[in-house]
C-alpha positions as CSV (number, residue, x, y, z in Angstrom):
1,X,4.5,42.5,-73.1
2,X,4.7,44.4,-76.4
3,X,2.0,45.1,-77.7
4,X,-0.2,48.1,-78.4
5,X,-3.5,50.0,-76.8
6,X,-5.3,48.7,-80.0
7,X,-4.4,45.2,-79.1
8,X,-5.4,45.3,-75.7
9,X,-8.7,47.2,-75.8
10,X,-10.2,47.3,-79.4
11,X,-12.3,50.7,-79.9
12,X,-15.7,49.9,-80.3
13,X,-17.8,51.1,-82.8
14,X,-20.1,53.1,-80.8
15,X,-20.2,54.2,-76.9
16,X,-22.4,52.1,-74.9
17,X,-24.6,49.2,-76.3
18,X,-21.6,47.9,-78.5
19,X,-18.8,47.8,-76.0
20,X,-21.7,46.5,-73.3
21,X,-21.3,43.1,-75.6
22,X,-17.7,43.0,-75.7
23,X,-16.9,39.2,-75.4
24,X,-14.5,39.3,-72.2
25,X,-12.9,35.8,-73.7
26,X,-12.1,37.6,-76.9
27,X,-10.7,40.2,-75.0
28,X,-8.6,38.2,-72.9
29,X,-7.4,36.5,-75.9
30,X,-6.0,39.3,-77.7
31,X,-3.6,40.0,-74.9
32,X,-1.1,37.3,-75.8
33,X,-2.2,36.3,-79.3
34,X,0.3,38.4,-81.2
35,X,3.3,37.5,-79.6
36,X,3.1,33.5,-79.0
37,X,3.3,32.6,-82.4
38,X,7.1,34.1,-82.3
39,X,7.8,33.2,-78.9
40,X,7.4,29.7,-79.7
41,X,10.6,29.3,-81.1
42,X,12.5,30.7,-78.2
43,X,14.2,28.9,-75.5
44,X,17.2,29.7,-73.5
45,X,20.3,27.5,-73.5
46,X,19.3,27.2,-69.9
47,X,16.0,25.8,-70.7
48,X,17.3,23.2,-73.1
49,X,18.2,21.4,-70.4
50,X,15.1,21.4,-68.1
51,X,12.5,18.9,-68.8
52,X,8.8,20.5,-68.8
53,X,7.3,18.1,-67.3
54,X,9.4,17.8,-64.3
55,X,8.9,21.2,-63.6
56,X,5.0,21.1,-64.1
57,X,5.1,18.2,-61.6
58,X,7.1,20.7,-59.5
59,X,5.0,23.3,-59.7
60,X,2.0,21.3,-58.9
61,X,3.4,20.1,-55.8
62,X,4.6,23.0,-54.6
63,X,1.3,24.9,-54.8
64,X,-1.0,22.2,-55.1
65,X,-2.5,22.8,-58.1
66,X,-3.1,21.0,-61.4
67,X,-1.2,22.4,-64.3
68,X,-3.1,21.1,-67.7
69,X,-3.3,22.7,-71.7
70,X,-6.0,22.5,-74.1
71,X,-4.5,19.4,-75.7
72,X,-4.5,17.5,-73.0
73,X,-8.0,17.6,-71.7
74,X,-9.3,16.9,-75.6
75,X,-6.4,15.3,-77.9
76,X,-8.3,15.2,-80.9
77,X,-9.9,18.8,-81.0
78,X,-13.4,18.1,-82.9
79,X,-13.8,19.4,-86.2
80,X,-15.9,22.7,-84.7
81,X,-12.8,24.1,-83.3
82,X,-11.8,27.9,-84.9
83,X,-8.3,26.4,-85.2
84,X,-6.2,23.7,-83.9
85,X,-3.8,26.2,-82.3
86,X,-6.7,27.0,-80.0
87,X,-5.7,23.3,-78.5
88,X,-1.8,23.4,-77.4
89,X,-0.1,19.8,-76.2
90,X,2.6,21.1,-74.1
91,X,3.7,23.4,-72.0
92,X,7.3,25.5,-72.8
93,X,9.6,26.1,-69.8
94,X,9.8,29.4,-69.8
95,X,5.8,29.8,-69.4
96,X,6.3,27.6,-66.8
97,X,8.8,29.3,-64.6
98,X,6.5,32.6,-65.2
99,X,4.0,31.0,-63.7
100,X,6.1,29.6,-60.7
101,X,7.2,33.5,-60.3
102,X,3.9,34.6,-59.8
103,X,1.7,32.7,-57.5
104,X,4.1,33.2,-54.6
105,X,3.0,36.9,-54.5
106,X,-0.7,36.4,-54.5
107,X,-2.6,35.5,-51.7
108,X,-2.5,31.4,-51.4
109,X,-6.4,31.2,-50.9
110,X,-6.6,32.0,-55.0
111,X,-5.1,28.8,-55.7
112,X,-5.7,26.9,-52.4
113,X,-8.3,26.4,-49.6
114,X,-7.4,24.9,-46.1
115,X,-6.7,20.8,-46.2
116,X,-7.7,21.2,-50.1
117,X,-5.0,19.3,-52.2
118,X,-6.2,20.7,-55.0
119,X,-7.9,24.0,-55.4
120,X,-7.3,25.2,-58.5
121,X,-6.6,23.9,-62.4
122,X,-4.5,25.9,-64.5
123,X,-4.8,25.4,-68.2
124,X,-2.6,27.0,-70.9
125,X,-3.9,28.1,-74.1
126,X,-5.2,30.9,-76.6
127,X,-7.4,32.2,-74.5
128,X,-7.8,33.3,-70.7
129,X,-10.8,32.5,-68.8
130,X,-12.3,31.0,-65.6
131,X,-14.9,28.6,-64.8
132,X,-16.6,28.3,-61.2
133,X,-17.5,25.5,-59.5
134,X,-20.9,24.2,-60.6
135,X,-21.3,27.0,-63.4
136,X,-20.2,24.9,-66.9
137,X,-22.4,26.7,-69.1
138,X,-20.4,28.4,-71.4
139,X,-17.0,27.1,-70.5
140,X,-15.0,26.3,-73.7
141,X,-13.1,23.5,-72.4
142,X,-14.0,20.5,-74.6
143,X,-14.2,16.9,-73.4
144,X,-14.0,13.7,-74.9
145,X,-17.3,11.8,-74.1
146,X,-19.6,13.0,-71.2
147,X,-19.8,16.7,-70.4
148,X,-17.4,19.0,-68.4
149,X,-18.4,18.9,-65.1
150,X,-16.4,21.5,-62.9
151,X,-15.7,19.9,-59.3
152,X,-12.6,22.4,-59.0
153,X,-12.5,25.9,-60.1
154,X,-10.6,26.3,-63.6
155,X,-8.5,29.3,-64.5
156,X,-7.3,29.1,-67.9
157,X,-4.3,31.7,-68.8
158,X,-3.1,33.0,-72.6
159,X,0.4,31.4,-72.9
160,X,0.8,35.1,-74.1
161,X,0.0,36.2,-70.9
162,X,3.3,33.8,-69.4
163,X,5.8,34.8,-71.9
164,X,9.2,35.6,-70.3
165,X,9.5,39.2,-71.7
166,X,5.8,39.8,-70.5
167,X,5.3,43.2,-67.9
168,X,3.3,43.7,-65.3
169,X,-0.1,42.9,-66.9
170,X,0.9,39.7,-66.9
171,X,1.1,39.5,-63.0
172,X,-2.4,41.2,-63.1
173,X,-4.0,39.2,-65.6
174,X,-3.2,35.9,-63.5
175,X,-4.8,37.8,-60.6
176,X,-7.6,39.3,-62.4
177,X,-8.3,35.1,-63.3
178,X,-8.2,34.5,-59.7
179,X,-10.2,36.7,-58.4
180,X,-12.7,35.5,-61.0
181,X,-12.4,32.0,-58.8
182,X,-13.5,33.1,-55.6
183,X,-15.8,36.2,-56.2
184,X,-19.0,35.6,-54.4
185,X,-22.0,36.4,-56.4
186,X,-24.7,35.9,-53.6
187,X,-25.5,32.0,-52.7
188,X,-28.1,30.3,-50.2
189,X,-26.0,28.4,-47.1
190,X,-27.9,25.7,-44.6
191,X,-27.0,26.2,-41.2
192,X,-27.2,23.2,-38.6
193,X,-30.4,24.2,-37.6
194,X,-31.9,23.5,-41.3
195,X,-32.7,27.0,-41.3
196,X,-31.4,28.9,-45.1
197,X,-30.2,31.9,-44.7
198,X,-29.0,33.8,-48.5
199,X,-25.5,35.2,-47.7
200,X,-25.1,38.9,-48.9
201,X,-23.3,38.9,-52.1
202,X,-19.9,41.1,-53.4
203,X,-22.0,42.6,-55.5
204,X,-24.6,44.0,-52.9
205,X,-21.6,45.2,-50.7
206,X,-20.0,47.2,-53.8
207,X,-23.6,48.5,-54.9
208,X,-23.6,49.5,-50.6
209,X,-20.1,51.1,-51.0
210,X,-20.9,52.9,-54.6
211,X,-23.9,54.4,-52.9
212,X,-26.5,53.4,-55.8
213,X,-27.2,50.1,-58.4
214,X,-24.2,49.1,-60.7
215,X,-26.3,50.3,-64.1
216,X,-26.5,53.5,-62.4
217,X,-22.9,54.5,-61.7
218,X,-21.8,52.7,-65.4
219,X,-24.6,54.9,-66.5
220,X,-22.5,58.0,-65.1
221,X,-19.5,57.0,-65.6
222,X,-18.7,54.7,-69.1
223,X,-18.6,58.0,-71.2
224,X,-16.3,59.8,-69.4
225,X,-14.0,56.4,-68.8
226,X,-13.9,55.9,-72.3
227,X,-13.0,59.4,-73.5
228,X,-9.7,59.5,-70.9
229,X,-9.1,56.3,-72.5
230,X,-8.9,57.8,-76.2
231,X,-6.6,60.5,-75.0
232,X,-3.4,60.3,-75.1
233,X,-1.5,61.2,-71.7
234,X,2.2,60.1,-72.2
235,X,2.0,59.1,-68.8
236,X,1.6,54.9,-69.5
237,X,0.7,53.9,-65.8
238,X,-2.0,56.3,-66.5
239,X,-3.3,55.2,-70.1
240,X,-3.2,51.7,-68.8
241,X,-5.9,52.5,-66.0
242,X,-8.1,53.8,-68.2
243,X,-8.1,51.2,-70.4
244,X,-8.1,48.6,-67.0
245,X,-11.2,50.6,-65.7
246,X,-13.3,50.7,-69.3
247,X,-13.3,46.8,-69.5
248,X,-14.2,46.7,-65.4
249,X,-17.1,48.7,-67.2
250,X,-17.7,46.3,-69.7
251,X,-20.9,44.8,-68.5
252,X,-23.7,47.6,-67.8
253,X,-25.6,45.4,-65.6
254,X,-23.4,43.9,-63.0
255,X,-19.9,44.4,-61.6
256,X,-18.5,40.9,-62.9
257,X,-15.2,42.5,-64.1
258,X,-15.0,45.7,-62.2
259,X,-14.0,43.4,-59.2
260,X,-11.4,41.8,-60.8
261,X,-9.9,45.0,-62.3
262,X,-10.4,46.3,-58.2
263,X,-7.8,43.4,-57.7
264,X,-5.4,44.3,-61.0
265,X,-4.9,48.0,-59.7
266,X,-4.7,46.2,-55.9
267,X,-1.7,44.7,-56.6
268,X,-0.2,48.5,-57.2
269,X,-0.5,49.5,-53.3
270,X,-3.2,51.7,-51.6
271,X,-1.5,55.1,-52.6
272,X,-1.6,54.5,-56.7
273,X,-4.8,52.5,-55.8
274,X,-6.7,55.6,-54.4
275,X,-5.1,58.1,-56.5
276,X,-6.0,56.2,-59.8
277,X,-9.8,55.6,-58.4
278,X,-9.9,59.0,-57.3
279,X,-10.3,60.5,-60.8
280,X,-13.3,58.9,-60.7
281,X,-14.6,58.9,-58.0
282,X,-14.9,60.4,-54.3
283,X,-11.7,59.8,-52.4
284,X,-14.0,58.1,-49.8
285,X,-15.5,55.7,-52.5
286,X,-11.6,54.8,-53.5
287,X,-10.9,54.0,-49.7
288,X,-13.6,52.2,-49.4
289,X,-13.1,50.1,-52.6
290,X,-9.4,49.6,-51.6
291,X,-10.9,48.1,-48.1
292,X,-13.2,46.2,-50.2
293,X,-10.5,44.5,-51.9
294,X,-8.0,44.4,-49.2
295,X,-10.7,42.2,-46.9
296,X,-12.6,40.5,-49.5
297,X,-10.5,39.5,-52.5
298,X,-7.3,39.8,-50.5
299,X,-8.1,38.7,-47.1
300,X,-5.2,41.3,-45.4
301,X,-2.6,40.9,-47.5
302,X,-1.0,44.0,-48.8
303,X,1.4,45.7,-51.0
304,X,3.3,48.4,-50.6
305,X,4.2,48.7,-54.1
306,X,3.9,46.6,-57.6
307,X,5.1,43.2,-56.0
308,X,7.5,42.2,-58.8
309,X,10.2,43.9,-61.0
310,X,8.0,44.4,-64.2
311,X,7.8,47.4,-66.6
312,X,4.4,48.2,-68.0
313,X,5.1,47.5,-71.6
């Protein structure tokens, strides 16, 4: 994907309280923004020839999903919407077979659970985004009529973020969406015996594994993430962890994107993994995060190395 630092990770204006309120949506939306305007006029010869709607129907059945845009769901955008470009009617090939490349290489549970036909909705559009089951508050999809009601998880991805010449942030942005999906924040489960029992949450394993609260290690740690990520280190893999690891750090008071950043840099392999979260931290905090990830977002699987031919443009 071309596009630069500045695009990815605007500079805030001051260290701290500002980049705390760093709207994650508009961050996610500047990752693709700048080039879909010009890559909607490119198709392949190849592509002429492949009706998108076949392959969406393909692509459904194949990984039993529902594949949706913006302009589907709500046809006539209301007059409140920024812009109607916010609201795309169709999907283009090309994004399509991105999509169709990727989800092989993740783990199946992040699209589908056991005897589920559908798990997941993906939606294509400006922006990226994800909305839980049961958690609509906030979730920009508009309908026609009654209010959203999310039976099925929703991942929403930037069309940006599908574009054919795209690297490997693209692979990890559709992961980082994911992950967003299935994250357990902490929930109250009835057994048989009508007994309720509150299952421990992510977030109170990571606080377990990072040996104090969340606002205590951003506390220690946002200053110095966001000084390496000023400097410039001609080494890109580099540059691009530091700017992965200031928006895990985003929010000061819980982990909500550190995890799915833990799953971005997963996808890398447990060497770069630990050496990348090493700079940060003890190298038996990076193992244990790397575990972490492995057996909770994961669930085994593993990579060796960056799962897919990508460069990190």
């Amino acid at each position: 994907m071309s596009m630069s630092e500045e695009e990815i990770s605007p500079e805030p204006d001051t260290i701290g309280e500002n980049q705390a309120k760093l709207s994650r949506r508009g961050f996610l939306k500047l990752l693709g923004i700048t080039i879909a305007a010009a890559a909607l006029k490119r198709s392949s010869s190849e592509e002429k020839d492949v009706d998108p709607d076949i392959l969406r129907a393909e692509i459904e059945n194949q990984f039993g999903i529902e594949v949706k845009t913006y302009g589907e769901v709500n046809p006539s955008p209301n007059e409140t919407a920024t812009d109607l470009e916010y609201f795309p009617s169709a999907w283009r090939v090309d994004q399509l077979k991105r999509l169709q490349q990727f989800l092989p290489v993740l783990p199946e549970h992040f699209y589908k659970s056991p005897g589920s036909v559908k798990k997941l909705i993906v939606y294509g559009g400006i922006q990226s985004y994800h909305c839980r089951i049961g958690d609509t508050e906030g979730c920009p999809i508009l309908y026609q009529g009654e209010p959203y009601k999310a039976e099925q998880p929703i991942i929403a991805i930037n069309y940006g973020i599908l574009e054919p010449d795209g690297g490997k942030s693209s692979l990890e942005m559709v992961s980082h969406e994911c992950t967003h999906s299935i994250v357990d924040n902490g929930h109250e489960e009835m057994h048989p015996d009508a007994r309720t029992a509150v299952i421990k949450s992510w977030y109170a394993e990571l606080e377990n594994i990072l040996g104090k609260r969340y606002k205590g290690v951003y506390d220690q740690l946002f200053g110095k993430i966001e000084t390496a990520k000023k400097e410039k280190t001609g080494n890109r893999e580099q540059q691009w962890f530091y700017i992965q690891l200031a928006y895990a750090f985003s929010n000061p008071s819980e982990p909500s994107e550190f995890i799915p950043i833990l799953a971005e840099r997963y996808l890398h392999g447990r060497s770069d993994f630990e050496k990348r979260y090493s700079e940060f931290f003890p190298r038996s905090i990076s193992r244990a995060l790397y575990d972490f990830t492995k057996d909770k977002v994961f669930r085994g699987k593993e990579y060796n190395s960056f799962p897919l031919d990508l460069p990190r443009s």
